[in-house]
N, C-alpha and C positions, 0 to 999 in steps of 0.2 A: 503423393509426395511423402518424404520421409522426416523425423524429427531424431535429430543424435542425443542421445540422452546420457552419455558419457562412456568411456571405456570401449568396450565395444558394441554396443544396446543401440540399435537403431530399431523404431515402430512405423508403423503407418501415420501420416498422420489422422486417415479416416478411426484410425483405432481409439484415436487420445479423449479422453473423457474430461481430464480436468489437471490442472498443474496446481501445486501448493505448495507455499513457504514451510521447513521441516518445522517452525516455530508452532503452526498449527499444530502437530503431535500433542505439544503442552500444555496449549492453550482452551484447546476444545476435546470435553468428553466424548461428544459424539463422534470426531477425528478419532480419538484412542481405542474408541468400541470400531469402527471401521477397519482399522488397521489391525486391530485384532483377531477380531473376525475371519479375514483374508490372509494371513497369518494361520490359523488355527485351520484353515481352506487349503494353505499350503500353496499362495496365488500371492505370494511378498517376494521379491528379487531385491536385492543390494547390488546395484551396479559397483565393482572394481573394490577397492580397502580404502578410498579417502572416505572421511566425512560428509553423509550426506548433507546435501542444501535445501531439499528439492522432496516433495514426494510426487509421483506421476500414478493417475489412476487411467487407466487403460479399461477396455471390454470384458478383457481374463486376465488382467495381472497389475498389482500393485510396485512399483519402483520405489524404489531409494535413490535418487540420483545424485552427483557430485555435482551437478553442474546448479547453478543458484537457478530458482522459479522464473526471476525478471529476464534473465537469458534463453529459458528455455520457451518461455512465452513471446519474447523475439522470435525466436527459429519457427515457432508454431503461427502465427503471423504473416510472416514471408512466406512461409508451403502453404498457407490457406488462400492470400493475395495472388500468388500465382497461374 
């Protein structure tokens, strides 16, 4: 099954690791060393020019998604039920 992750960014969803509100970036040190990290790895994408919502950890790559976590944790849900 597949999970849209906005723009044109579809994944597996056997690939998806974990979905998180962008609030965690601020919130948590260990989120900022993460995303750093993967970043500095050169394994960060920005889906499209809106504001992300959303960050999506994957197998090999980091997202920035537009699309908000509680939606995308819907889509992930339904392709896992099915």
């Amino acid at each position: 099954m597949y999970i849209h992750l906005g723009g044109e960014r579809v994944i597996f969803s056997s690939e998806l690791v974990a979905i998180f509100d962008i609030s965690i970036e601020k919130s948590s040190k260990i989120s900022k060393q993460f995303v750093s990290h993967a970043m500095k790895e050169k394994k960060v994408l920005r889906i499209g020019e809106e504001e992300a919502k959303s960050i999506v950890v994957t197998k090999s790559t980091v997202f920035y998604s537009p699309i908000s976590s509680a939606t995308l944790k819907k889509k992930a849900n339904i392709s896992f039920a099915v």
